[in-house]
C-alpha positions as CSV (number, residue, x, y, z in Angstrom):
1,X,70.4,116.5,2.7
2,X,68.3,116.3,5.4
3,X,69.3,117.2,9.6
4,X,68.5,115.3,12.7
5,X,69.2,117.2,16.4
6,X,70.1,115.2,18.6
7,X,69.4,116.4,22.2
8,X,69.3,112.5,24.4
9,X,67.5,112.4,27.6
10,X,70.8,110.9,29.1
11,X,72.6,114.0,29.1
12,X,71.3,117.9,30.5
13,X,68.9,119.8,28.3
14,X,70.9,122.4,26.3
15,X,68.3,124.2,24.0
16,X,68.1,126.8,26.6
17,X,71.6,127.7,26.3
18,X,71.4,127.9,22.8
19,X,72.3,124.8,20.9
20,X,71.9,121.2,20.7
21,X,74.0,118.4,21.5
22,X,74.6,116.9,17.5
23,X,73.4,117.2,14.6
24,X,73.1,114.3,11.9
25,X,73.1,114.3,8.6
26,X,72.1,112.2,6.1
27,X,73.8,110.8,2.6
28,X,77.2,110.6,4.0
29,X,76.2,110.8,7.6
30,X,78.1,113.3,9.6
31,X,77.8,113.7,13.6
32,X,78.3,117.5,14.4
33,X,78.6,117.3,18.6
34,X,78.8,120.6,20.4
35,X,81.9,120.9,23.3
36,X,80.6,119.0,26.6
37,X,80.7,120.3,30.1
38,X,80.8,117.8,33.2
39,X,77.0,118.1,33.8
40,X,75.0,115.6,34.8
41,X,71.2,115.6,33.5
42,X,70.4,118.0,36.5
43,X,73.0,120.4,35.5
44,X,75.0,119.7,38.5
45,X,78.9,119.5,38.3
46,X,80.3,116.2,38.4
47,X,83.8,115.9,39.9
48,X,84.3,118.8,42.0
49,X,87.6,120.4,41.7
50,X,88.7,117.2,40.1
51,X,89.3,118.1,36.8
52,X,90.2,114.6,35.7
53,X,87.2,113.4,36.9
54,X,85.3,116.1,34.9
55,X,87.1,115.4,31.9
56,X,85.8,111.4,32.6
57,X,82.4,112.8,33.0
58,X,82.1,115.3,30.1
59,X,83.8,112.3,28.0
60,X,81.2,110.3,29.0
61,X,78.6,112.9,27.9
62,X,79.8,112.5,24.7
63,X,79.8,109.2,23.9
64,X,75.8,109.7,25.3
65,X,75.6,111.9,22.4
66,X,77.2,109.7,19.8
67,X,75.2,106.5,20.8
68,X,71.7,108.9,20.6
69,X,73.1,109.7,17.4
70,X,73.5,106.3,16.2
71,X,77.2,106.2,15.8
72,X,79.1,103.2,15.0
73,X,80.4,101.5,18.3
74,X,83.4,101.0,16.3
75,X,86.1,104.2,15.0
76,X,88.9,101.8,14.1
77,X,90.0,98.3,13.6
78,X,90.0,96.6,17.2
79,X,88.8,99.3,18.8
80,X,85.7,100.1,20.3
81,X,83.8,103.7,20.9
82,X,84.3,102.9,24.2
83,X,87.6,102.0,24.5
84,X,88.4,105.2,22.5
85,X,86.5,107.1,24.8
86,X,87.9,105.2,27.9
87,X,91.6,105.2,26.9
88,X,90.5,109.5,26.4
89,X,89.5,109.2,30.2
90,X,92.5,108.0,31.4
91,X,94.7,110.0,30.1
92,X,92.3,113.0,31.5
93,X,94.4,111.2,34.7
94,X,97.4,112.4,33.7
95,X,96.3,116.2,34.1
């Protein structure tokens, strides 16, 4: 089995802090993502004291990670990656 990091360009640069984004593996592939923050690429906080609006942002993060990764755009019949990951934001709403 073979790994792949996946650090994308879209999101801030995290070696520094001591880990990657994903990893990928091969056979059965398998996307390991680390926990997000609501960064932008220049490390700056998006939202404020929003949290919802953080929680939009570091969802967004994620699916920036799992499209660098090559994830399927679809988890389930019907439904999109980024519905999944949009329905997730709204309900950040609710906090």
């Amino acid at each position: 089995m073979t790994k792949q990091i996946i650090n994308p360009d879209t999101v801030y640069e995290s070696t520094q802090y001591g880990f990657s984004h994903a990893v990928k593996s091969d056979g059965v592939t398998t996307i390991h993502c680390a926990g997000q923050v609501a960064w932008d690429k220049d490390y700056n906080l998006v939202g404020g004291d929003d949290i919802a609006a953080q929680a939009r942002h570091a969802l967004a993060n994620v699916k920036r990670v799992l499209e660098a990764a090559g994830a399927p755009q679809s988890t389930a019949p019907g439904q999109s990656l980024t519905a999944a990951i949009s329905k997730a934001a709204a309900m950040s709403a609710l906090v």
